[in-house]
C-alpha positions in Angstrom: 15.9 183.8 70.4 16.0 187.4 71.3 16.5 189.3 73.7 13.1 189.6 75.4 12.5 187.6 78.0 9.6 185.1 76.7 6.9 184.3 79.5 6.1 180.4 79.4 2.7 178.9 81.0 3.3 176.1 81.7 -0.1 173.5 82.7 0.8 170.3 85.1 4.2 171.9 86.2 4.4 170.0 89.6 3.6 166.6 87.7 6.8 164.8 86.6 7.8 165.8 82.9 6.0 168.6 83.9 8.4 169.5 87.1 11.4 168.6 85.4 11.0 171.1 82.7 10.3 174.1 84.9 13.8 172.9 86.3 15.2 173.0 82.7 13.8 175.6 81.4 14.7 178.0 85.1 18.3 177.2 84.3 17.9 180.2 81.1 17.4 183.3 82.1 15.4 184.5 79.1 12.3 182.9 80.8 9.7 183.7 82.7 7.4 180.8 84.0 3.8 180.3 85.2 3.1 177.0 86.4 -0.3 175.9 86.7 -1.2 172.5 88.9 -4.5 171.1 90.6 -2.3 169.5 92.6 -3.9 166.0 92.5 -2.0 163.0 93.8 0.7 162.9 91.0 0.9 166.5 91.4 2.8 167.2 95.0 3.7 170.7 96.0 7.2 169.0 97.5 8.1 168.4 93.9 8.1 172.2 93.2 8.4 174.1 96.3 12.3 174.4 96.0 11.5 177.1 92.9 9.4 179.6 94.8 12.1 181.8 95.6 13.0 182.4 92.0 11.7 185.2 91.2 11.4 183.9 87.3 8.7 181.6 88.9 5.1 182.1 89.6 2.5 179.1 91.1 -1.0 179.5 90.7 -3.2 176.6 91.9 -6.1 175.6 89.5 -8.1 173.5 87.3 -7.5 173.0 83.6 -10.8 172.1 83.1 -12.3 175.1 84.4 -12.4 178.1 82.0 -12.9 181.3 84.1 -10.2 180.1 85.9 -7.9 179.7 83.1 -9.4 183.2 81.6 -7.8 185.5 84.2 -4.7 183.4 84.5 -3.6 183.5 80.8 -4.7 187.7 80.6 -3.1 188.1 83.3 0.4 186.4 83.0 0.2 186.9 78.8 2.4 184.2 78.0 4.7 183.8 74.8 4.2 180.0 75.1 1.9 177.2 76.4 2.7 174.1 76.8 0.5 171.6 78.0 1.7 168.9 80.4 -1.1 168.4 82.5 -3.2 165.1 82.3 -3.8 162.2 84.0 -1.6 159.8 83.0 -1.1 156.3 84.2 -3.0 153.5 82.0 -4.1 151.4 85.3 -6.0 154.5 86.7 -8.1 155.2 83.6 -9.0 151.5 83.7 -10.0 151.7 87.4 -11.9 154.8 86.8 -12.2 156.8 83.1 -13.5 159.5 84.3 -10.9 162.1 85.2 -8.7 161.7 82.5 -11.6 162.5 80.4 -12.1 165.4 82.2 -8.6 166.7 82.1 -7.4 165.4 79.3 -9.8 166.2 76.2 -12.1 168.7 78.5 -9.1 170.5 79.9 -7.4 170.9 76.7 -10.7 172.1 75.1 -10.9 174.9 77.3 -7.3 175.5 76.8 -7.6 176.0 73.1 -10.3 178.1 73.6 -8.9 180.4 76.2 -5.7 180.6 74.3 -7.6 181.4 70.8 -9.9 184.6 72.7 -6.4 185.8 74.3 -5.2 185.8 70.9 -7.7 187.7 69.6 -8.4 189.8 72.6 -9.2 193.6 71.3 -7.0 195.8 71.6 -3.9 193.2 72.1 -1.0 193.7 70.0 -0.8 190.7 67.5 1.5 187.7 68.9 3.1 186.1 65.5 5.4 184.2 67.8 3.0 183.0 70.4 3.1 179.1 70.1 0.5 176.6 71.8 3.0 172.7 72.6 0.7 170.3 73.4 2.8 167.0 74.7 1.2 163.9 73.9 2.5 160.2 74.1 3.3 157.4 71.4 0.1 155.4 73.1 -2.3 156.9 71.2 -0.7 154.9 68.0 -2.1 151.4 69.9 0.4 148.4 69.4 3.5 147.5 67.1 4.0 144.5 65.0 7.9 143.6 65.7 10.5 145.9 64.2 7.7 148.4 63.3 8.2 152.1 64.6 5.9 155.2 65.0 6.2 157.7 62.3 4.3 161.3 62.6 1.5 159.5 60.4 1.1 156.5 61.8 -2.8 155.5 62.8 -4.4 156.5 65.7 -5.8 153.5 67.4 -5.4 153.2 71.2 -6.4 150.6 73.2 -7.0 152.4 76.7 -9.1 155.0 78.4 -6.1 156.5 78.7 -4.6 156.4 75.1 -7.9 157.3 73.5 -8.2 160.6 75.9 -5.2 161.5 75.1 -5.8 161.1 71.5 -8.6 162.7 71.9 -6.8 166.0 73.3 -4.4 165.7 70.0 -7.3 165.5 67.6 -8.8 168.8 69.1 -5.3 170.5 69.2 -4.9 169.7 65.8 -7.8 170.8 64.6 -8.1 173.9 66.3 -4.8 174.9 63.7 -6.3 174.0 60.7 -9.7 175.4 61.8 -8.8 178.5 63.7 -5.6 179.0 63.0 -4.2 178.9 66.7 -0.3 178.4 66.1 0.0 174.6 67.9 2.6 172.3 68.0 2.2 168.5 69.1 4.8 166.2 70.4 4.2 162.3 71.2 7.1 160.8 73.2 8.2 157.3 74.2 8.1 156.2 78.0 9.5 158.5 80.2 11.6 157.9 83.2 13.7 159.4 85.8 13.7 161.7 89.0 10.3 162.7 90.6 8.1 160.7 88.8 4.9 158.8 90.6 5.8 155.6 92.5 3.1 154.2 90.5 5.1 153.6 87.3 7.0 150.6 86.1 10.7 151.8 86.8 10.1 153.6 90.3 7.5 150.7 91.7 10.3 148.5 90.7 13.0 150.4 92.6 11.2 151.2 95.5 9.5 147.5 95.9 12.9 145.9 95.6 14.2 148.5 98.3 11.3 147.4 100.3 11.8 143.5 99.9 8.4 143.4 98.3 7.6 141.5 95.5 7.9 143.3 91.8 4.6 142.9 89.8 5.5 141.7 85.9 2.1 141.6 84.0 2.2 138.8 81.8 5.5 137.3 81.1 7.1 140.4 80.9 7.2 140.5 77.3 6.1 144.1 76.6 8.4 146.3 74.5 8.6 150.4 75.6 11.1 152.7 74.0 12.4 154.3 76.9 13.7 157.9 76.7 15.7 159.5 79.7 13.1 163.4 81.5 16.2 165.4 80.6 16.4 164.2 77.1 12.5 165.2 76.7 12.3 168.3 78.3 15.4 169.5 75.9 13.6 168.2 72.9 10.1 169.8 74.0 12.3 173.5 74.3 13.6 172.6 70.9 10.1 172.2 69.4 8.9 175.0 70.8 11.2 177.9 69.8 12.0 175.7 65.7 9.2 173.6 65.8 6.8 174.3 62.4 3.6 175.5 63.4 1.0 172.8 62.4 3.5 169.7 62.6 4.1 167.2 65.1 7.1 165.7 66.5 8.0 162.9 68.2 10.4 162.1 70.4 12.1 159.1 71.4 16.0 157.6 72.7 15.5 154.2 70.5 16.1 152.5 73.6 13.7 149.6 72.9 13.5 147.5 76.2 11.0 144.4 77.1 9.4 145.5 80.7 10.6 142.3 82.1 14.6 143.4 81.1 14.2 146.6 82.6 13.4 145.0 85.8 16.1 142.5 85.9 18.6 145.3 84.9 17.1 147.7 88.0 17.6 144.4 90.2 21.5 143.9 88.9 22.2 147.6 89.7 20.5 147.4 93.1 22.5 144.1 93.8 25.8 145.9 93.6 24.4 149.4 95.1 22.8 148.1 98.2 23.8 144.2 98.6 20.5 142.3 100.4 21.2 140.8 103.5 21.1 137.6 102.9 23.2 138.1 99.6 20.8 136.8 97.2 19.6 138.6 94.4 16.8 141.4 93.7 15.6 139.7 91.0 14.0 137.1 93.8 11.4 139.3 94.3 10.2 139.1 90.8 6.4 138.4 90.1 4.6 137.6 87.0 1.2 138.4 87.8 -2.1 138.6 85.7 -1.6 141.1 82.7 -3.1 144.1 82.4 -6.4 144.4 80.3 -5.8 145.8 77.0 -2.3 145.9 76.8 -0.4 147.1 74.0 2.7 144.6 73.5 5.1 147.0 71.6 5.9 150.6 71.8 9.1 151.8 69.5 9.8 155.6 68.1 11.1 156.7 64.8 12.5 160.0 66.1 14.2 161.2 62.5 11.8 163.6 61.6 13.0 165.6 64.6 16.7 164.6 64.4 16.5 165.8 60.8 14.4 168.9 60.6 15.4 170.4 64.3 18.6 168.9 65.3 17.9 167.4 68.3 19.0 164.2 69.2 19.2 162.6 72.9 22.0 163.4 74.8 22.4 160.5 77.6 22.8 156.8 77.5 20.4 154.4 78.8 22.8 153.0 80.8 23.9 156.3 82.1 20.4 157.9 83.2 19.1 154.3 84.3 21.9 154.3 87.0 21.6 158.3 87.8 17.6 157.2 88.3 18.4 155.0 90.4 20.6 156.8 92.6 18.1 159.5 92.7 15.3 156.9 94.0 17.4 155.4 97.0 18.7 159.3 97.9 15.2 160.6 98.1 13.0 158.3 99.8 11.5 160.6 101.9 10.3 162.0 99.0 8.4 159.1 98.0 6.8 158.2 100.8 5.8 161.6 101.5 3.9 161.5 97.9 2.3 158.6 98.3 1.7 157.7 101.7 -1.8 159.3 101.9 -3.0 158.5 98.5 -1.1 155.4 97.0 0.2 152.0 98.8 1.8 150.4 96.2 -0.8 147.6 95.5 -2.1 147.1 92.2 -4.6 149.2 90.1 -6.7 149.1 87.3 -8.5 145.2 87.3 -12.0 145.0 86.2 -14.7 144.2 88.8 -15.8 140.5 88.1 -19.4 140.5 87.3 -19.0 143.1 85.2 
């Protein structure tokens, strides 16, 4: 990289991948960041407000999905980069209600891509060559593995949620608005995040905070699903490593190969909560486990083949499961003020995403 400092906007910064790479990315001086966020519930303002007095950081509170908005803030900040974090995200949500991540997720990227392309070829403006559009994307737009298959870069699109199929969605009109107009994108589809400041709505923080709680830990099913987990620090790296070597056109993904059934990942939380913080009565987290009904839909196996990325960039992850599942759980039990101040007002826990009966 040169020199010149490189200005980054960066959509859905106080989300969690989102937040965690504006953390990252603050640590090098040779950026300059603009983080838009709506600020919904997964977005919280306490997630972020510790980077206001950098002066490499600017916040500007706004809506994706809304162009005129997005107009003025990309002229105005004219950014190197964009990367694209915001969306909603959790599976049981879109079930619940579809609507918003439609919304934010294929109409926000749409007016992204737009407002990115007429920047580009704004008159007047000198011509970026390096200016490069990351959109980050997830490996549950590929739909559901056989056992010991893994997710290549051309594997089929075929998800199985309201979720996955807006998000698949968003990467169909990324794509195509490279080969069509020639807007210089990049796509990465990861594995299952986890780690510090992410929603208490997810498997590995619902788990923590439950057990902490001495509240029985939902297992859809019999626990059987397969993710490929991959540690926030290990992504966020690989995302800044696509976006200054990435090839423009290509997509990457990105993945630990830390292929876990959901039900193991529970039982290994409760083992490392049992010798963190003993329960009273001495018996064993892993008490409070409860198989409940699965979730509609549900892909049974998730698993990334990361070479591409290994090979052609370099980049490989840097932490252990072991290592990062422990620091996340740390980090969880050290900040629940945090949590509760995140979702007390618009999350209690309790499940989401079953169908109405009758329906």
């Amino acid at each position: 990289m040169s020199n010149h400092v490189k200005r980054i906007l960066i959509t859905g910064g106080a989300g969690f991948i989102g937040s965690n790479c504006l953390r990252y990315l603050l640590k090098n001086d040779s950026y300059q960041l603009l983080n838009i966020d709506l600020l919904t519930y997964a977005g919280n303002y306490s997630t972020i407000e510790n980077f206001e007095n950098n002066e490499r950081y600017s916040f500007s509170k706004g809506d994706i999905a809304d162009s005129d908005f997005l107009e003025i803030q990309i002229n105005e900040f004219m950014p190197d980069y964009i990367i694209n974090f915001a969306a909603e995200s959790h599976v049981d949500r879109s079930i619940s209600s579809p609507y918003p991540f439609i919304r934010s997720n294929i109409l926000g990227t749409y007016h992204l891509l737009e407002q990115s392309l007429s920047y580009l070829q704004g008159k007047g403006r000198e011509k970026l060559d390096h200016f490069r559009f990351l959109h980050v994307s997830t490996d549950e737009v590929f739909g559901s593995l056989e056992k010991d298959q893994f997710f290549t870069e051309l594997s089929r699109y075929d998800p199985s949620s309201p979720y996955s199929a807006s998000k698949a969605s968003s990467d169909h009109l990324v794509r195509s608005w490279n080969r069509t107009f020639n807007l210089p994108t990049l796509i990465t589809n990861c594995s299952n995040n986890f780690g510090p400041y992410q929603f208490p709505e997810k498997l590995i923080p619902l788990a923590i905070l439950h057990a902490l709680n001495n509240r029985p830990i939902p297992i859809y099913g019999k626990g059987d699903q397969v993710r490929d987990w991959l540690y926030v620090d290990d992504h966020v790296d690989a995302i800044e490593t696509v976006l200054i070597k990435g090839e423009v056109g290509q997509t990457y993904n990105i993945g630990a190969n830390n292929p876990c059934t959901n039900i193991s990942i529970v039982e290994y939380i409760c083992k490392i909560l049992d010798k963190l913080k003993p329960r009273v009565d001495g018996s064993s987290y892993n008490t409070l486990i409860n198989f409940v009904d699965d979730r509609p839909g549900h892909d049974n196996r998730y698993a990334i083949d990361s070479s591409k990325i290994e090979r052609e960039l370099g980049w490989t992850s840097k932490y252990s499961f072991e290592e990062s599942m422990q620091k996340t759980i740390q980090w969880y039990m050290d900040n629940l003020e945090w949590c509760d101040e995140v979702s007390s007002e618009t999350y209690d826990m309790s499940r989401l995403g079953l169908i109405k009966k009758g329906l």
